[in-house]
C-alpha positions in Angstrom: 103.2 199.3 107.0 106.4 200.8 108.2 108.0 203.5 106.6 106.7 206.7 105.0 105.1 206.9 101.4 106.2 209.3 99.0 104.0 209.0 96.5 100.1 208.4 95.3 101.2 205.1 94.0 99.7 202.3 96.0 102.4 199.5 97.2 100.6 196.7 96.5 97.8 195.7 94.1 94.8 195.0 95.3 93.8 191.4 95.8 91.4 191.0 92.8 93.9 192.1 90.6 96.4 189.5 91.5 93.7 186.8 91.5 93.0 187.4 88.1 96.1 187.0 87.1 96.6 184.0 88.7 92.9 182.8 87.5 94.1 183.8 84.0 97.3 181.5 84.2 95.5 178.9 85.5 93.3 179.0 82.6 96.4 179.5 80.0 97.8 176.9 81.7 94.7 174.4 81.7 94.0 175.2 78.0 97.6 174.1 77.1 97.5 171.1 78.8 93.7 170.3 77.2 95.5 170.9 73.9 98.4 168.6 74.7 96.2 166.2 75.3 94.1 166.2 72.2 97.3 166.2 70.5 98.7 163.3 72.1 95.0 161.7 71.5 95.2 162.5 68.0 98.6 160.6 67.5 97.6 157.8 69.7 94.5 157.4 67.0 96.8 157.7 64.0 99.0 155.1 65.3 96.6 152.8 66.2 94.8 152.9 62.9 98.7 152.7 60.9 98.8 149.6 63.2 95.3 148.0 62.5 96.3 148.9 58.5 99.4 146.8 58.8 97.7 144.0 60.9 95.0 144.3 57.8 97.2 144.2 55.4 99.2 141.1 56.7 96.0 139.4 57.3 95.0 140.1 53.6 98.3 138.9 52.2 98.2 135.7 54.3 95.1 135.1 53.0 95.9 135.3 49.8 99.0 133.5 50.0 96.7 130.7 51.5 94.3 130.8 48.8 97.2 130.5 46.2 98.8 127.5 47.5 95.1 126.3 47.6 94.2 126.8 44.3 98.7 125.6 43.4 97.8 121.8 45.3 94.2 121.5 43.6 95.7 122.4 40.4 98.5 119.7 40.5 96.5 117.0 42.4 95.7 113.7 41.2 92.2 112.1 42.3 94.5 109.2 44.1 96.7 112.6 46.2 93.4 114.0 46.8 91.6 110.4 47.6 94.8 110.1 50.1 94.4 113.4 51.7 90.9 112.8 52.1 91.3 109.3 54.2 94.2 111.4 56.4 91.6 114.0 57.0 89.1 111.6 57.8 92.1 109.4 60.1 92.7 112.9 61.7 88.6 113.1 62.2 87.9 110.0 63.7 91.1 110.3 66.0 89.7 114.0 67.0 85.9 112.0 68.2 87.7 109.5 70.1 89.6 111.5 72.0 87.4 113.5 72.9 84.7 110.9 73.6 88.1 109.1 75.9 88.2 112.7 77.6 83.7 112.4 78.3 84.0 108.8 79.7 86.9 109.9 81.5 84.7 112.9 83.3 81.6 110.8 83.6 83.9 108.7 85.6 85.4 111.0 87.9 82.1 112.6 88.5 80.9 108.9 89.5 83.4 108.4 92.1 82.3 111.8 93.3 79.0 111.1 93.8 79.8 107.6 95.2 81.7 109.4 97.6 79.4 111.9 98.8 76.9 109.3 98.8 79.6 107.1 101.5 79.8 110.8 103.3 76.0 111.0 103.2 76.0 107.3 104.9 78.4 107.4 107.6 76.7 111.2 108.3 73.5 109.2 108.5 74.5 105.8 110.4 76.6 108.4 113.6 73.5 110.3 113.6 71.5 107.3 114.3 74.3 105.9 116.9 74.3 109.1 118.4 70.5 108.8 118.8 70.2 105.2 120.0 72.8 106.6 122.6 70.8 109.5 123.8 67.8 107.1 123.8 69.8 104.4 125.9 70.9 107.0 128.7 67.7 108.4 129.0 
């Protein structure tokens, strides 16, 4: 220290004291910020849920709307409209199974000429390591 005191007061505070202080506004500081962000949690949920209501909601009303025009084309079909839909239904079907048995002879195809040609690999593999032994045999 330089310079004379005049007085009992001490200059400084002690060390403790200012730690406390600065623990205590850490804490404030920390509690806030927890707070914040249970707030900002808390509006996050809310919004979430208004936005799964709405999706509900939707959802329900398509439904519905679904079920209407359902039960509006039953109401007004003839046996020969339903008979028709029926046989485009059953077109749309049997179009559905060959394509997709086109699409497994396809596959079963490719994975043939696969195996043909690792098998041709497998060969020539096979016949070098045989030439390669008749060689070493013949120069020994």
């Amino acid at each position: 220290m330089t310079g004379v005191q005049t007085c009992a007061l001490p200059i400084c505070f002690p060390v403790t004291i200012s730690q406390r202080i600065i623990d205590e506004r850490k804490e404030a500081a920390a509690a806030k910020k927890k707070e914040a962000d249970e707030k900002r949690a808390a509006q996050l949920k809310e919004k979430a849920e208004a936005r799964q209501k709405v999706l509900d909601e939707k959802k329900a009303k398509t439904e519905n709307t679904q079920k209407e025009k359902k039960e509006i084309i039953d109401k007004s079909s003839t046996t020969a409209q339903k008979e028709e839909r029926q046989r485009i239904l059953d077109e749309k079907k049997e179009a559905a199974v060959a394509k997709k048995k086109e699409a497994e002879e396809k596959r079963a195809a490719q994975l043939k000429e696969k195996a043909e040609a690792r098998q041709k690999l497998l060969d020539e593999q096979k016949a070098k390591r045989e030439a390669l032994k008749t060689k070493t045999i013949e120069n020994k």
